[in-house]
C-alpha positions as CSV (number, residue, x, y, z in Angstrom):
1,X,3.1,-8.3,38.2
2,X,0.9,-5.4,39.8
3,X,3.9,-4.1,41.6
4,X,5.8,-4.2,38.3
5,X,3.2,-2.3,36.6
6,X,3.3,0.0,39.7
7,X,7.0,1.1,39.0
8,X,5.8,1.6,35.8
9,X,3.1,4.2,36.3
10,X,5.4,5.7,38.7
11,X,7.9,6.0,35.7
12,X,5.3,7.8,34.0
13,X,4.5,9.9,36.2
14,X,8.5,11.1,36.3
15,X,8.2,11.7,32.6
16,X,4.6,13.4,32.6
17,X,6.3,16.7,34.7
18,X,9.7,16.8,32.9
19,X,9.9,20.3,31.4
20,X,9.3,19.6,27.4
21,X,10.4,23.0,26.2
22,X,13.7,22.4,28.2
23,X,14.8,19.4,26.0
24,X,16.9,19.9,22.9
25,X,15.8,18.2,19.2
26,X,17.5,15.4,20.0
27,X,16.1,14.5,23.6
28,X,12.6,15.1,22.2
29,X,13.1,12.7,19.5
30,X,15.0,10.2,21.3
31,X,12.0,10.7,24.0
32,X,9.5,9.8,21.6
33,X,11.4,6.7,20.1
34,X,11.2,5.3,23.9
35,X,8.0,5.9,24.3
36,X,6.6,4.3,21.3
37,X,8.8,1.3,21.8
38,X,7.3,1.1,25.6
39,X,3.8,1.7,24.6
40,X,4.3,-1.1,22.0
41,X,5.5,-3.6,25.1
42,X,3.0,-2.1,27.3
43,X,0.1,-3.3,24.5
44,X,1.9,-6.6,24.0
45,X,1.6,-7.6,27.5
46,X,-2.0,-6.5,27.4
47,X,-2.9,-8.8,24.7
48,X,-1.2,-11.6,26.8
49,X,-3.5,-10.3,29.5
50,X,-6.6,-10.4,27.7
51,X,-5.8,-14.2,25.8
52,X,-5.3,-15.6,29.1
53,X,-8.6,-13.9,30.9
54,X,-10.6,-15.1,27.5
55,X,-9.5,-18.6,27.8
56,X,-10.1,-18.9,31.2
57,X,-13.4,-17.7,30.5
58,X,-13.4,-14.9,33.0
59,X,-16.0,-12.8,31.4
60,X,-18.9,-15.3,30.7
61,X,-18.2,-16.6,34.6
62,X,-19.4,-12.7,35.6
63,X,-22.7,-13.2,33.3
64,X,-21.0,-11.3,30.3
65,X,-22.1,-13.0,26.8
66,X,-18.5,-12.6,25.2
67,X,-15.2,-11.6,26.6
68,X,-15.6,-8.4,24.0
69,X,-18.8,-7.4,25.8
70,X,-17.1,-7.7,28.9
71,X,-14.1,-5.6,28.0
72,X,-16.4,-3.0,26.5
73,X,-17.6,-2.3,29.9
74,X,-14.5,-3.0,31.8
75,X,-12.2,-0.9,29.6
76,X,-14.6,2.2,28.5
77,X,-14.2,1.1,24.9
78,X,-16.6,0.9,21.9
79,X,-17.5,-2.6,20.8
80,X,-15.8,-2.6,18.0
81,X,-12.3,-1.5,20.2
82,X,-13.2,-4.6,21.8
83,X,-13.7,-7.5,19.6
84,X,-10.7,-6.0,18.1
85,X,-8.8,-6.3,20.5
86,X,-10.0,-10.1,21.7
87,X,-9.3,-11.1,17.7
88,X,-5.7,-9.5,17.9
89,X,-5.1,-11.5,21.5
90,X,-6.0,-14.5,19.5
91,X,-4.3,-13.9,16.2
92,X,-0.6,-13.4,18.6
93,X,-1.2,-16.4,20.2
94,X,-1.9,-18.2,17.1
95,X,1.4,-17.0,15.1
96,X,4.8,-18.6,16.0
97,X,6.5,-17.7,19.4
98,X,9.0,-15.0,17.5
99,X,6.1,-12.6,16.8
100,X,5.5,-12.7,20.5
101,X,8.8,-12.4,21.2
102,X,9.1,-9.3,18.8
103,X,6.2,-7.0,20.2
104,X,7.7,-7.6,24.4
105,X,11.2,-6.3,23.0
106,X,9.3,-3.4,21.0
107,X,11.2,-4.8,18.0
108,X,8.0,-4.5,16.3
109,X,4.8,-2.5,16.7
110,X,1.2,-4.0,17.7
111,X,0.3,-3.3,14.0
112,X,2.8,-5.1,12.4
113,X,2.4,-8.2,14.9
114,X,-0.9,-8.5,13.3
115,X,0.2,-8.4,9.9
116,X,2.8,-10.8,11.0
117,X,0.2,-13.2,12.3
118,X,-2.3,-12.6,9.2
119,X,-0.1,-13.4,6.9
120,X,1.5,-16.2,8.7
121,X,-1.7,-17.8,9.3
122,X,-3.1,-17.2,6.1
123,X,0.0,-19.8,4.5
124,X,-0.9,-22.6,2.9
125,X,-0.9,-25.7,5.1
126,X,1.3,-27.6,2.8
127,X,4.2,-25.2,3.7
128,X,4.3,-26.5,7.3
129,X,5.6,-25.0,10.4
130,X,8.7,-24.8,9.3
131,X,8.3,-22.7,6.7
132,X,5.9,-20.4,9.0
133,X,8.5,-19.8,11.2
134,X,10.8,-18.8,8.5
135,X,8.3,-16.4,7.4
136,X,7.4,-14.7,10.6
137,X,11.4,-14.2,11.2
138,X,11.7,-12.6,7.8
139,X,8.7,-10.5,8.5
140,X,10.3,-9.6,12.1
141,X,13.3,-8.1,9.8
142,X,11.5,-6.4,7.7
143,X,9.5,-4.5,9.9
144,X,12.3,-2.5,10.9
145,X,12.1,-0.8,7.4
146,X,8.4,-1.6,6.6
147,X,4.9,0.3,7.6
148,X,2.5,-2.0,8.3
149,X,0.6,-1.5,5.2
150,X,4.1,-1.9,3.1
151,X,4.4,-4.7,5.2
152,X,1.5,-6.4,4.6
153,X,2.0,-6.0,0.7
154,X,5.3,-7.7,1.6
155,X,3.5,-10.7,3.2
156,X,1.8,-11.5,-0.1
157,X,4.8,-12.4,-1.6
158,X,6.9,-14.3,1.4
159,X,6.7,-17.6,-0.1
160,X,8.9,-16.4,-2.9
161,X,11.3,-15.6,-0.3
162,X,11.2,-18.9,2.2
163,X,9.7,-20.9,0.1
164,X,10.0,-20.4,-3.7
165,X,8.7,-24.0,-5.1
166,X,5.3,-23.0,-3.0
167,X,5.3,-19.6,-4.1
168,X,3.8,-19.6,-7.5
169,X,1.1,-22.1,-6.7
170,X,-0.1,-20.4,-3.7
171,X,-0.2,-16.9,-5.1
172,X,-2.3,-18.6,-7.9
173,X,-4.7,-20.4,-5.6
174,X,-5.1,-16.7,-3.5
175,X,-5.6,-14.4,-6.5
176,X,-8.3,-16.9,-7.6
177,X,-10.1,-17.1,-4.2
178,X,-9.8,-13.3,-4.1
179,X,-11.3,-12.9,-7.7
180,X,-14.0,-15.1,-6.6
181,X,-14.8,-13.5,-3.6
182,X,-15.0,-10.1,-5.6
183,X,-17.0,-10.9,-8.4
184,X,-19.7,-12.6,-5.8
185,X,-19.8,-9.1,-4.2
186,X,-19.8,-6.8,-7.0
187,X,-22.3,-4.3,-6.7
188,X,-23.2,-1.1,-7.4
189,X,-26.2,0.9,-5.7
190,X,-27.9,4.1,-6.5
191,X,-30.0,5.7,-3.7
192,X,-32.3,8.3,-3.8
193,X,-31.4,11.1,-0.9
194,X,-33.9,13.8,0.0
195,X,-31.4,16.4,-0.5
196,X,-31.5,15.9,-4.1
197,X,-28.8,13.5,-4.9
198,X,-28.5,10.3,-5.6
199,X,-25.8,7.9,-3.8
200,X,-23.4,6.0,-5.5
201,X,-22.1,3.2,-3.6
202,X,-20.6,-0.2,-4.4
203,X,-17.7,-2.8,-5.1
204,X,-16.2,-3.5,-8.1
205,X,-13.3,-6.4,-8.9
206,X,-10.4,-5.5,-9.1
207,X,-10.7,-5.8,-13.1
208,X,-13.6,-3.8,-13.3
209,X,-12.5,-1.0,-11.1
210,X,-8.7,-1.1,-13.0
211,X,-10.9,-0.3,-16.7
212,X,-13.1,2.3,-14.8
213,X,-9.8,4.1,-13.5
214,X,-8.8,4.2,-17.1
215,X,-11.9,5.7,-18.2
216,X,-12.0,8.2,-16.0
217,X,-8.9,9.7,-15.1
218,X,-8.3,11.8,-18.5
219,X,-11.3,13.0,-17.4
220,X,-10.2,13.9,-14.0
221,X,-7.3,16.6,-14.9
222,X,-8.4,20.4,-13.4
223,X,-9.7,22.5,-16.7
224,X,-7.2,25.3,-15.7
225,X,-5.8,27.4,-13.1
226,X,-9.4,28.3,-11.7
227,X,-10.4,24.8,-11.6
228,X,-11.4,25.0,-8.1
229,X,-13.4,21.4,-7.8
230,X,-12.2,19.2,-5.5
231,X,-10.8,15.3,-6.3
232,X,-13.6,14.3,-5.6
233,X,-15.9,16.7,-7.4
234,X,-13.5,16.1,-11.0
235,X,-14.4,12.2,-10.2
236,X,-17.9,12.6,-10.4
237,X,-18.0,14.9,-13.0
238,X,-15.3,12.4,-15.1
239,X,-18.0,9.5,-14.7
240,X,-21.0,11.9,-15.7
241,X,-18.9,12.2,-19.2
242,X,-18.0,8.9,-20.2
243,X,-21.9,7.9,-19.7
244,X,-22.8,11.2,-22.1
245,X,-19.6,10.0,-24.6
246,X,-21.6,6.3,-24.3
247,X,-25.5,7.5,-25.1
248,X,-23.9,10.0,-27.7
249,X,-23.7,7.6,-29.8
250,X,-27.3,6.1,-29.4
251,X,-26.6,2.7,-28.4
252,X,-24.0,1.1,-26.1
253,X,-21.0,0.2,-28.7
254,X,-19.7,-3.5,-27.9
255,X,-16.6,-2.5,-30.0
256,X,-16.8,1.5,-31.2
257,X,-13.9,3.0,-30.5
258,X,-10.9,2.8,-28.7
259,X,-11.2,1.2,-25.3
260,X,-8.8,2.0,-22.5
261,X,-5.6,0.6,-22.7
262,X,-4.1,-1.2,-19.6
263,X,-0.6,-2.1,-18.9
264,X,0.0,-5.9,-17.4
265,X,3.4,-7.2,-16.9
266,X,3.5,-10.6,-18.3
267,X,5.7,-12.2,-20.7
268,X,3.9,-13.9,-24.0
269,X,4.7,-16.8,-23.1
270,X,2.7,-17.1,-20.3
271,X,0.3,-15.2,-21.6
272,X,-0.1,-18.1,-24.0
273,X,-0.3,-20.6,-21.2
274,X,-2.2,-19.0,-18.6
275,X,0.4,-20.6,-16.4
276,X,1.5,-16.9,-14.2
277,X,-0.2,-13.9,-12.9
278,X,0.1,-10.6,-14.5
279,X,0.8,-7.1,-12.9
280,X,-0.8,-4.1,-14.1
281,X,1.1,-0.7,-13.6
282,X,-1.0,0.1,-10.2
283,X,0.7,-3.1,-9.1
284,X,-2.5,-4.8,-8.4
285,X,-2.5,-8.6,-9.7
286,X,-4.3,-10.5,-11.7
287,X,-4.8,-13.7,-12.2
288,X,-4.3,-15.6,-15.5
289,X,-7.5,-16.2,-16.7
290,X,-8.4,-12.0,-16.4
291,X,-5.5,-10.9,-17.9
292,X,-6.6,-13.5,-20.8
293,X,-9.8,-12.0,-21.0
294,X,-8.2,-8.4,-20.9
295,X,-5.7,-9.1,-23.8
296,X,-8.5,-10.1,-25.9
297,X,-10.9,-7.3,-25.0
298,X,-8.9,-4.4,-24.3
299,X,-5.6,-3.3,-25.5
300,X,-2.7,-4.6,-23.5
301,X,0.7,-3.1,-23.9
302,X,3.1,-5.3,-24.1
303,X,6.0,-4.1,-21.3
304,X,9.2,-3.5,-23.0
305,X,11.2,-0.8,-21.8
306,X,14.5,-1.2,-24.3
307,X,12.7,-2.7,-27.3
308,X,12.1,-1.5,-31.0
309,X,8.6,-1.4,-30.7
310,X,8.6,1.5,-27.8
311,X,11.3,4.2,-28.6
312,X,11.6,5.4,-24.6
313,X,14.6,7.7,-25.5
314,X,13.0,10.3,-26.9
315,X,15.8,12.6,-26.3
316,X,15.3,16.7,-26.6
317,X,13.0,16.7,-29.5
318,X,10.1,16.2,-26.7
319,X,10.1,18.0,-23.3
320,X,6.6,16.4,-21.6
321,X,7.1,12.7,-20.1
322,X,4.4,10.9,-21.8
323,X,3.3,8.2,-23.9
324,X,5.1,4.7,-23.8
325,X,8.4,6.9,-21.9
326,X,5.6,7.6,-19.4
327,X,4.0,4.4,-19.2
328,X,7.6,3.2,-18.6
329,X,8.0,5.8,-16.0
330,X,5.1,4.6,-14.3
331,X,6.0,0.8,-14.3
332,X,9.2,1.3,-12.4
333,X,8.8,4.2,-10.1
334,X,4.7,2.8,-9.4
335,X,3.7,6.0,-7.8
336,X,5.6,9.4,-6.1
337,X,9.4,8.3,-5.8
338,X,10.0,11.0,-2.9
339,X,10.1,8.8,0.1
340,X,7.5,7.8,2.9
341,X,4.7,9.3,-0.3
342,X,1.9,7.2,-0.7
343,X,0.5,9.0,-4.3
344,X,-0.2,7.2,-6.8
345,X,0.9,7.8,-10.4
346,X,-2.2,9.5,-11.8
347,X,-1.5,12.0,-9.2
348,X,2.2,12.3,-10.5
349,X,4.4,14.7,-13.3
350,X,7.6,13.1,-15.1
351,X,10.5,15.5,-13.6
352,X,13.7,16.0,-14.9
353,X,16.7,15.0,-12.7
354,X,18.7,17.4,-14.7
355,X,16.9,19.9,-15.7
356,X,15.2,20.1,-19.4
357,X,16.1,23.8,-19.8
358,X,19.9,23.0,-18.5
359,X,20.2,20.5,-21.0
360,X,18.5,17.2,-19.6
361,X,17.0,14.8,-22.0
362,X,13.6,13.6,-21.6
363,X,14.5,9.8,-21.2
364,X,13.8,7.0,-18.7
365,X,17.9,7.8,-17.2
366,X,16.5,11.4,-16.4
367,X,13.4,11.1,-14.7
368,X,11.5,10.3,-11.6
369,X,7.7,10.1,-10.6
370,X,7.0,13.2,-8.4
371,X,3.5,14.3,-7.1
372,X,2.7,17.9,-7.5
373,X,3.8,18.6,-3.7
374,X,6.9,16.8,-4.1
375,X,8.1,18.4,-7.7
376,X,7.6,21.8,-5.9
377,X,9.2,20.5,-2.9
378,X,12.2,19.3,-5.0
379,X,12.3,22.6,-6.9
380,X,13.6,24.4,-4.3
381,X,16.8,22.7,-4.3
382,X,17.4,21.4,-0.5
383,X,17.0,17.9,-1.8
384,X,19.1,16.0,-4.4
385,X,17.2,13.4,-6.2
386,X,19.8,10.9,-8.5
387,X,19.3,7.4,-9.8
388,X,21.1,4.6,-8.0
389,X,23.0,1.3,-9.5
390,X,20.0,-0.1,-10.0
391,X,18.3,2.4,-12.2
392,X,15.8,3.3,-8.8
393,X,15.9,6.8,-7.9
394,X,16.9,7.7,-4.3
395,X,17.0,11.4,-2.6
396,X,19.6,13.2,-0.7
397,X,18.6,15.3,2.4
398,X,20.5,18.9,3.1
399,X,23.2,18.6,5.1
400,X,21.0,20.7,8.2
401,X,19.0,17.4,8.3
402,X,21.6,14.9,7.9
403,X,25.4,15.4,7.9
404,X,26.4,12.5,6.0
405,X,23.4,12.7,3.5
406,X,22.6,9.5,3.4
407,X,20.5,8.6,0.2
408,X,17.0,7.5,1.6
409,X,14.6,5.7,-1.1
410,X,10.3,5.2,-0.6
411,X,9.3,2.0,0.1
412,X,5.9,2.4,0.1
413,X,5.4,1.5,-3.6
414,X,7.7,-1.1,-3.3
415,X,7.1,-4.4,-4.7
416,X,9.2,-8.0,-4.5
């Protein structure tokens, strides 16, 4: 193996003095396609490496307390480095022999291994090995379209995929554990710096920080063209408000006025029977019993795109994307449509695939979600933004970026 590895520094060493500027576009891409696939092998033969030295228990045989101490010292790394990389060594050898498989052909990166082998692991026993493997495989495919983090978004829902008659119980049994876990570390904590400030720090469920979103983000909008406060800054100043709009009215209201209304996917049905979990806009999910509790104390839209209780057509008498057309919006595009953006929709504008001046109409057939970057971006006319088949909006490069313009779509936001 050392001489192997030999060849292989020796490799690198060939590529280290090759002349950059000399190669064309193409050469410099297809350069750094190879060397992330190599680096990913390189990293998966490590890992083998480092399992094999842990169970042998090299390190504690040299006086180390852990292989991650030893590794620290070994390797130059910082502790955390280390355990992280003992847990990953584990986690590989752990998930089903195609995830190993995948990272020594550089079919997939180090990153998505591990969200291969979280997710796999994290099944539910009664789906059985059989069912793992069928979920690692499908995993394996997807990563060749799929970041890690879409990826692992992807994971949550696998079982619908391989295993459909598991899928609902399991998701119900997570999103429980999870809501549990969150409301036993719910916190918030004010600190007192010596600079003057106080620090605000904390976790909140995922209910809790869904109606605090609400609350705040009217607030968050700049005040005008010489709004020059940061995100962060309008944030702050957002929750300062709604505690002055709360003490205005000299006692904390249990019912005055209208709370903030959240949108949560979910037919009445099973709203009735508690029997499904519910998805709000963000695409975060609940589980039965909170979006019970939320239809009871805050105002839940009900989702219905074509009905006659939300006109979504509202044609040319209105030119701004908002209301239930923009709640619509919202729910089918989740954040910025332009692809590889992570924004999310509070960030976003409704934009008009043809144009409202040129005679577009503001409906859901004539809009996408765009951040402010991207609707600037898509002003200037290199890129062509339609909606497919299936009612999703895709984007066409210029032809100086790809000949055939083939229509590329974000899968970032995307959901199963």
């Amino acid at each position: 193996m050392l001489e192997a590895l030999a060849q292989v520094g020796g490799a690198v060493d060939d590529c280290a003095e090759t002349a950059l500027w000399a190669l064309s576009d193409d050469e410099l891409l297809a350069s750094l396609d190879a060397t992330q696939v190599l680096a990913q092998r390189l990293a998966a033969v490590q890992l083998g490496l480092v399992r094999e030295l842990d169970g042998r228990g090299v390190a504690i045989a040299q006086g180390a307390s852990s292989t991650a101490v030893w590794l620290r010292e070994r390797l130059r790394l910082s502790g955390r480095s280390a355990r992280q990389l003992v847990q990953l060594a584990t986690t590989i050898d752990a998930a089903p022999p195609a995830v190993r498989d995948a990272l020594l052909s550089g079919a997939i990166t180090v990153e998505q291994g591990r969200v291969v082998a979280e997710t796999v692991a994290a099944l539910p026993v009664e789906a059985g090995p059989e069912v793992a493997d069928k979920a690692a495989q499908l995993l394996i495919d997807w990563a060749d379209r799929f970041d890690p983090t879409s990826l692992s978004r992807l994971g949550e829902r696998v079982l619908a995929h391989v295993a459909p008659e598991l899928a609902d119980q399991a998701e119900l049994k997570a999103l429980e554990r999870a809501t549990e876990r969150a409301e036993a570390r719910r916190h918030v904590t004010l600190s007192e710096q010596q600079n003057g400030q106080v620090r605000l720090s904390g976790n909140l469920d995922t209910e809790t920080a869904s109606l605090l979103r609400e609350a705040i983000d009217p607030l968050c909008a700049p005040a005008g063209e010489h709004d020059d406060r940061s995100p962060g800054q309008r944030r702050a100043d957002a929750l300062g408000e709604i505690c002055r709009l709360a003490l205005r009215t000299g006692q904390l209201p249990d019912n005055g006025g209208d709370r903030p209304q959240l949108v949560v996917t979910v037919s009445l049905e099973e709203l009735v029977k508690g029997v499904r979990a519910g998805t709000l806009e963000t695409g975060t999910r609940l589980t039965p019993g909170a979006v019970r509790r939320l239809a009871c104390d805050a105002g839940v839209l009900p989702v219905v795109l074509d009905g006659n209780s939300q006109v979504l057509d509202v044609g040319r008498q209105r030119r701004l994307f908002t209301g239930p057309l923009r709640r619509a919006l919202v729910l089918r595009d989740v954040g910025c449509a332009f692809p590889g953006c992570d924004r999310p929709p509070r960030w976003c504008d409704g934009h008009h695939i043809r144009h409202w001046a040129d005679g577009g109409v503001t409906a859901l057939g004539n809009a996408v979600l765009l951040c402010g970057y991207h609707h600037r971006f898509i002003h200037r006319g290199d890129w062509t933004v339609r909606l497919a088949a299936d009612g999703r909006p895709e984007f066409l490069p210029p032809s100086w970026l790809d000949p055939l313009r083939t229509p590329r779509r974000n899968l970032y936001h995307l959901r199963c």
